[in-house]
C-alpha positions as CSV (number, residue, x, y, z in Angstrom):
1,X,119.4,100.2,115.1
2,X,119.5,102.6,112.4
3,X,116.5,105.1,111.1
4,X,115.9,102.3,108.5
5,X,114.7,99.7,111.5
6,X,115.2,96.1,111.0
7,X,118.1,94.6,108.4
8,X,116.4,93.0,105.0
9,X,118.0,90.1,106.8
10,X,119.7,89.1,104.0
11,X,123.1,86.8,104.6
12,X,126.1,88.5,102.9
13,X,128.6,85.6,103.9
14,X,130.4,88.3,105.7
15,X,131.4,88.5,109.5
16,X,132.1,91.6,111.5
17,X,135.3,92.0,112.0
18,X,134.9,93.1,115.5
19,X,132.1,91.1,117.2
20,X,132.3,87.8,114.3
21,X,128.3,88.2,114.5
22,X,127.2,87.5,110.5
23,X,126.5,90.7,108.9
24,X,123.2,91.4,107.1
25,X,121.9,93.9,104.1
26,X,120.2,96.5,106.2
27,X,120.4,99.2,102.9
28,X,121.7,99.0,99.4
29,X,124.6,101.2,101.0
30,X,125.0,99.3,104.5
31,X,125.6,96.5,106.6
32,X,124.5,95.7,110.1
33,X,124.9,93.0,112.9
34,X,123.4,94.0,116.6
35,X,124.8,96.9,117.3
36,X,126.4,97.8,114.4
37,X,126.6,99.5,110.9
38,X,129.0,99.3,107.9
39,X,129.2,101.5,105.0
40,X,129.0,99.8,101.4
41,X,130.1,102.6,98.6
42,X,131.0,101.1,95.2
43,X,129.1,98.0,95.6
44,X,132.6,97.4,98.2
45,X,131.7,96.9,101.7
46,X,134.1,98.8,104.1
47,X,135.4,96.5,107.1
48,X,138.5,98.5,108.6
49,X,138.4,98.3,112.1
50,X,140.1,101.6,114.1
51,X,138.6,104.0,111.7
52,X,135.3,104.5,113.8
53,X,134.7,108.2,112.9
54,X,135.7,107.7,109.5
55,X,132.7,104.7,109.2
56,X,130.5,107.5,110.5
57,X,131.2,109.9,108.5
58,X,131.1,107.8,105.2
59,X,127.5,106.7,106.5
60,X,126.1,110.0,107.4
61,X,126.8,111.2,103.8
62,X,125.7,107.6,102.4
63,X,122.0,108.2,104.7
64,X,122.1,111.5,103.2
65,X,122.1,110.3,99.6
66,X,125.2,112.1,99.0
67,X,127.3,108.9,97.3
68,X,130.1,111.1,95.7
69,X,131.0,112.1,98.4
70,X,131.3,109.0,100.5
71,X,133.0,107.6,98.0
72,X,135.0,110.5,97.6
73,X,135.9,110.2,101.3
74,X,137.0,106.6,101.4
75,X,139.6,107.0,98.3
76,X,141.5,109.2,101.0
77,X,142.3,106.0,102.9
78,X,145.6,105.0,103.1
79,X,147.5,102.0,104.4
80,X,150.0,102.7,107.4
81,X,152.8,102.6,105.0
82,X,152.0,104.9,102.4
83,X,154.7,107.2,101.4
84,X,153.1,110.2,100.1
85,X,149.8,111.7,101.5
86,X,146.5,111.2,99.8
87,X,145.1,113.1,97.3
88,X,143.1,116.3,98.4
89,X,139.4,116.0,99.0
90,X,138.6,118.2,95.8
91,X,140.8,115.9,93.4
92,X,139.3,112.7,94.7
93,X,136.0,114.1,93.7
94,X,137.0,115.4,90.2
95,X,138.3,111.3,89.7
96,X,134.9,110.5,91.0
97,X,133.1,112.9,89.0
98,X,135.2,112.3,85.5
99,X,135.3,110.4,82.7
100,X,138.9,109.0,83.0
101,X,141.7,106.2,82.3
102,X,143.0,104.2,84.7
103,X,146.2,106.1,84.9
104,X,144.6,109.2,84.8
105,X,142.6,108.2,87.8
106,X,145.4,106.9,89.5
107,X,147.4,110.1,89.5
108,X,143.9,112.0,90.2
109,X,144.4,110.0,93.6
110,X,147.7,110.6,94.1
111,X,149.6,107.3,93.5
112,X,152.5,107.9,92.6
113,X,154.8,105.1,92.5
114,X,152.2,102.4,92.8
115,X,150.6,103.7,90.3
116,X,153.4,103.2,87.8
117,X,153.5,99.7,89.0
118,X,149.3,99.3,88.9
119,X,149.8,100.9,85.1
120,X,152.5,98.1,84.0
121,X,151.7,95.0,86.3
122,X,150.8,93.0,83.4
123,X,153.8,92.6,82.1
124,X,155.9,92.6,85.5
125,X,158.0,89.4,85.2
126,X,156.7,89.2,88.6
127,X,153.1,89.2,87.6
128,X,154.3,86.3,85.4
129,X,155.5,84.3,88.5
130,X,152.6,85.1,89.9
131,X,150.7,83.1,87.0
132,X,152.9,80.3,87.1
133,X,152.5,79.2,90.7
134,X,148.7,79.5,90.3
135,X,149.0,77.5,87.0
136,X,151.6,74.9,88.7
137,X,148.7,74.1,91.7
138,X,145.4,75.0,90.0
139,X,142.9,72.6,90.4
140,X,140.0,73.7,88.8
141,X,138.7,76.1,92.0
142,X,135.1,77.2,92.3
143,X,135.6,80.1,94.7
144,X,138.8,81.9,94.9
145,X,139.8,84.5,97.6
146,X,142.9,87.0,97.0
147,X,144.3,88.7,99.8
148,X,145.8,92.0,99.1
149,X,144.5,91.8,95.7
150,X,145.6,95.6,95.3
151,X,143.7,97.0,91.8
152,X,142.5,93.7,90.4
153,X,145.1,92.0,88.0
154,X,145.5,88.6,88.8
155,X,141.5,88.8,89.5
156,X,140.7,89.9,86.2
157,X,142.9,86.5,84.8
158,X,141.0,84.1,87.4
159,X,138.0,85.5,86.7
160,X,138.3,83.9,82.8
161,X,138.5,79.8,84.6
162,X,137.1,80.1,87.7
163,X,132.8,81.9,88.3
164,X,133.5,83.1,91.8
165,X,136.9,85.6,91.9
166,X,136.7,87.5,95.5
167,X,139.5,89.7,96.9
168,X,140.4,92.1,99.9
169,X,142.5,95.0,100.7
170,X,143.4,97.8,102.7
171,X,143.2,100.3,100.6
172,X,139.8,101.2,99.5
173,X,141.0,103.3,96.8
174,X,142.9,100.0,95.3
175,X,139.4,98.2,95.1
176,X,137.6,100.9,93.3
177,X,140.3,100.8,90.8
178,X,139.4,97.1,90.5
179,X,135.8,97.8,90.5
180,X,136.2,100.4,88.1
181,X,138.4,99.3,85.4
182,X,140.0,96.1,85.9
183,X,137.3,93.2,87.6
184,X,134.2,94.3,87.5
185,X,132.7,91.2,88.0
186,X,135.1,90.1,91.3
187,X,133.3,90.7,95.2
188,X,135.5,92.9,96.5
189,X,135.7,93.9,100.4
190,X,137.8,96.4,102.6
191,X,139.4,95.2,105.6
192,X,142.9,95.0,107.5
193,X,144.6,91.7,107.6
194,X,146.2,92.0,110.6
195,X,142.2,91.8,112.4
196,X,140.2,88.8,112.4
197,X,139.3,88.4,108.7
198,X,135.5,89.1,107.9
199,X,135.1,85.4,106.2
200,X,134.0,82.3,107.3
201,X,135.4,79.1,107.7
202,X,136.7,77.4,104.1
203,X,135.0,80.1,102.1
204,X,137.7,79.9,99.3
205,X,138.8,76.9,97.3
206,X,142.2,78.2,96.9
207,X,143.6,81.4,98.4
208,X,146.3,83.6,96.4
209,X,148.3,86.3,98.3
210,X,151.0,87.6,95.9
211,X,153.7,90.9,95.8
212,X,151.9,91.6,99.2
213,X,152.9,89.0,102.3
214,X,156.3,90.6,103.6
215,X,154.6,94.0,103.8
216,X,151.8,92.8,106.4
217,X,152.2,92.7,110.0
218,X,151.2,89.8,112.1
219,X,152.2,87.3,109.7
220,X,151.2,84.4,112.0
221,X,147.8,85.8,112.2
222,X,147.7,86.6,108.9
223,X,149.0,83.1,107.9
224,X,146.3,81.3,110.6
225,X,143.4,83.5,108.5
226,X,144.6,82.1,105.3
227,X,144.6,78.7,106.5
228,X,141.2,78.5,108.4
229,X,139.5,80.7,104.9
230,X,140.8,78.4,102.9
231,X,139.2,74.5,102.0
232,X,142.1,73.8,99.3
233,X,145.6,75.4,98.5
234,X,147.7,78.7,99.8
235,X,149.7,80.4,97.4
236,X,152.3,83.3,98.3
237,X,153.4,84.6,95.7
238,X,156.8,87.0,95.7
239,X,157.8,87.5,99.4
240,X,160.6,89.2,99.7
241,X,163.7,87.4,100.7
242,X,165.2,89.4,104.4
243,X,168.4,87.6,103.7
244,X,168.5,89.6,100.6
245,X,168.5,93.5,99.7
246,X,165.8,94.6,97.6
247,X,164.6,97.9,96.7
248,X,160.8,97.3,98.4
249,X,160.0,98.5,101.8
250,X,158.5,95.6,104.1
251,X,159.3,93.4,106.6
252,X,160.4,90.3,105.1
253,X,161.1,87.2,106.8
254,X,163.8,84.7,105.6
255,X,162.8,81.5,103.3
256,X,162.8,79.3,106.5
257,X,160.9,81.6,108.6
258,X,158.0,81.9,105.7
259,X,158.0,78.3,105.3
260,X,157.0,77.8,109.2
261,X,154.0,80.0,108.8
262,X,152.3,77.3,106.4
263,X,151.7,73.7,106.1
264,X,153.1,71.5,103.9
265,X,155.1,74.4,102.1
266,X,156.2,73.7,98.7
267,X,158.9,76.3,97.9
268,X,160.1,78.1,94.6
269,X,162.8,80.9,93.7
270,X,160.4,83.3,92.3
271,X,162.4,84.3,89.3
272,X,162.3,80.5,88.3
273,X,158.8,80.5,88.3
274,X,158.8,83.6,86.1
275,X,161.1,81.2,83.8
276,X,158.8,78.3,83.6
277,X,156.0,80.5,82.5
278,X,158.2,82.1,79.4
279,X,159.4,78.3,78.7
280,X,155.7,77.0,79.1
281,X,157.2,74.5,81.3
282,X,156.4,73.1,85.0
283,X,158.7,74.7,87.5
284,X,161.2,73.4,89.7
285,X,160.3,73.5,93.3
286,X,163.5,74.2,95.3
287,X,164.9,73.0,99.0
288,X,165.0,76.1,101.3
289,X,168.9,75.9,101.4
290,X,169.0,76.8,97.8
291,X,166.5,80.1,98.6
292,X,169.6,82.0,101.3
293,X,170.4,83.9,98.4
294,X,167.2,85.3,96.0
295,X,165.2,88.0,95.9
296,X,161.9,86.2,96.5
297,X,160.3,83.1,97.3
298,X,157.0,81.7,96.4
299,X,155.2,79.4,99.0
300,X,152.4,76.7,97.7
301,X,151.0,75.4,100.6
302,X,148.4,72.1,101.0
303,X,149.0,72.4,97.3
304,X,149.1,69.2,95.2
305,X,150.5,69.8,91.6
306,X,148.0,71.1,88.9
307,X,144.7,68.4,88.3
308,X,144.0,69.8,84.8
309,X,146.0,71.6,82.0
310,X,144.0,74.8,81.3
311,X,145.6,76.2,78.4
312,X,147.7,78.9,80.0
313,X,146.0,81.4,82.8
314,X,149.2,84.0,81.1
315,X,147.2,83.8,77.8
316,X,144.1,85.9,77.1
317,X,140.7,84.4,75.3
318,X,141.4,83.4,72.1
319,X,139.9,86.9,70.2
320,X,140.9,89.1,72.3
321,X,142.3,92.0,71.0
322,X,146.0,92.6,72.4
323,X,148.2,95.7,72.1
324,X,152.1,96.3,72.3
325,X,153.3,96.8,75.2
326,X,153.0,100.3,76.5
327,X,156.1,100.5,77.8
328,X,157.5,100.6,74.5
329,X,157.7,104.2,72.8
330,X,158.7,104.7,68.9
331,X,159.8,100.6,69.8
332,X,162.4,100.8,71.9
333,X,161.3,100.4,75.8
334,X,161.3,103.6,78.1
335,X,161.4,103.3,81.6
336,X,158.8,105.3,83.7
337,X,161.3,105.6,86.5
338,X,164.8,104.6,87.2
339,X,163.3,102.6,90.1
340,X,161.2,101.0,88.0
341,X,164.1,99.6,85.8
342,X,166.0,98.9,88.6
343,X,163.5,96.3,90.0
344,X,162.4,95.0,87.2
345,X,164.6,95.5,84.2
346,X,167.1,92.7,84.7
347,X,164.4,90.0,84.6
348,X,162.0,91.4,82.1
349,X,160.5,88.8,79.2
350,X,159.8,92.0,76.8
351,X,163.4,92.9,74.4
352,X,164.6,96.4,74.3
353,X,163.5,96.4,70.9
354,X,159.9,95.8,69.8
355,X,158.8,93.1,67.3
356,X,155.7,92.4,65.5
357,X,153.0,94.1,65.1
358,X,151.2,96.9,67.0
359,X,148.1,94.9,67.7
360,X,147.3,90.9,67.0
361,X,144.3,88.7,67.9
362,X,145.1,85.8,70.4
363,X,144.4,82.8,69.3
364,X,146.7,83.4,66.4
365,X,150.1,80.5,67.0
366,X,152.6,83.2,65.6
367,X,151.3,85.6,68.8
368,X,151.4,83.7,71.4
369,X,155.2,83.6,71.8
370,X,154.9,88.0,71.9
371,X,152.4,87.8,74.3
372,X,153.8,85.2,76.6
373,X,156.8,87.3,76.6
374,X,154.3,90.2,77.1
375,X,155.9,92.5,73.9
376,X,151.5,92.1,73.4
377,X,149.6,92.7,76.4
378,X,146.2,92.5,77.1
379,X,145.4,95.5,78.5
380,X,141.5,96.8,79.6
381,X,139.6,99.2,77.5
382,X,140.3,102.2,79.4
383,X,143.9,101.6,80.8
């Protein structure tokens, strides 16, 4: 047991990841079950398992009061298929220490191409698929759990229907984005997916895994995980299609091999559900011999058709302030990357030209066509 004796034995819900005892406050800035301690920086409890001396480290400067720097610390985390290294010690520490955008935070850390992507998710026609299978099988959830839930988007739209948004990633650095700019109000926890998940039994109402599930390993695990977390539907949202090229790393599986992972499987082409959200209409679920040949596929699983109409999760509060599109400059779109237009230009809502104004208020009938199309986006205050 730690210096600080006995935990406040308060129940945080959580498990430990290594020994699936229940894990209690013992500090504002740690968790414990017998025989072990857990860092908690950011309000985001860290769960990785295999980074023992890391978890030391992060709690010897967390007992020490020194918080910038264990947070510091943890946004050098990376996921085992990171592409470019992390950002030095003394740059995550400037992000930490600054007053900064989103973007400018991101490339404090060293994104680099995800960060482009984080930066212009919102209007990702993927994003938008994304929105449509949750709209096609929402029904009504209390508690929602997103795996790989990366910086916070689709928690931040969740978060407006549903009071108990909760996500989980790899990447530390990721979450504190969330935390930080995006969903503030979301639970938000570290851990690796391919290791017995820190949740209990049916703790979600629906689970949403999008953009994410052909890059994890152990997909039957993972896929077992997501079915004993969740009480109601599964939705996986853009896996990549193995019988297709695409520009992503991964490893994808084929339509058939995905749809074996999960029961009940209700499958869609991805860019059809992209289509139904633009069209405002419900989307065409599709037989797995008509998926050999798309990018991605979309799995609903356990998931009966939408209960309740809620107005559109790909519209923002009526009020809300929305802005063009930043991807438009002088009005006509410029690319961050030739990637980027690569993988998303062909299926893009947004015209090369911009219409209507710079800013609107939604709510407003002759908007909501721009910002369904995303030429408006809803952006947060410091993107």
């Amino acid at each position: 047991m730690s210096k600080y004796g006995q935990p406040s034995r308060t129940d945080t819900g959580l498990l430990s990841p290594l020994s699936r005892q229940k894990l209690l406050v013992e500090t504002p800035h740690s968790l414990a079950a017998p025989g072990e301690r857990w860092p908690v920086v950011a309000g985001i409890p860290y769960l990785r398992t295999g980074r023992e001396p890391l978890v030391a480290d992060t709690l010897h400067l967390l007992d020490e009061g020194r918080e910038d720097e264990a947070l510091a610390l943890l946004l050098g985390d990376q996921d085992d298929w990171a592409q470019t290294p992390s950002a030095s010690l003394a740059d995550r520490l400037a992000v930490v220490r600054g007053s900064m955008t989103f973007r400018e935070a991101m490339d404090g850390l060293a994104f680099g191409g995800v960060g482009t992507y984080f930066a212009h998710r919102w209007s990702d026609p993927t994003f938008l698929s994304g929105l449509a299978l949750a709209e096609a099988h929402w029904t009504c959830p209390a508690r929602i759990f997103e795996l790989a839930c990366g910086a916070g988007h689709f928690l931040r739209e969740f978060s407006r229907f549903c009071p108990d948004v909760s996500g989980g990633d790899v990447v530390f650095a990721k979450l504190w984005l969330a935390r930080r700019y995006v969903a503030p109000q979301a639970r938000l926890i570290c851990f690796d997916a391919a290791q017995p998940w820190p949740l209990a039994d049916d703790a979600a109402d629906l689970l949403f895994c999008h953009d994410a599930f052909y890059f994890l390993p152990q997909k039957p695990h993972v896929a077992a995980e997501m079915r004993r977390v969740a009480a109601g539907p599964v939705l996986v949202g853009h896996a990549h299609n193995a019988l297709v090229d695409n520009l992503s790393s991964g490893a994808p599986l084929a339509p058939a091999q995905y749809a074996a992972l999960f029961e009940a499987p209700t499958l869609y082409d991805d860019a059809v559900l992209t289509g139904a959200l633009l069209g405002g209409i419900v989307p065409r679920a599709a037989a797995q011999a008509e998926l050999a040949g798309v990018a991605a596929v979309s799995i609903a699983s356990r998931a009966p058709r939408a209960r309740a109409v809620i107005g559109g999760l790909a519209m923002p509060a009526d009020g809300t302030v929305v802005r063009r599109n930043p991807l438009y400059q002088d009005g006509l779109i410029a690319w961050p990357s030739p990637r980027y237009q690569r993988e998303y230009g062909p299926l893009a809502s947004y015209p090369d030209r911009a219409e209507g104004p710079l800013e609107a208020v939604a709510g407003d009938r002759s908007v909501e066509r721009l910002v369904r199309r995303r030429v408006l986006v809803d952006l947060p205050a410091e993107w």
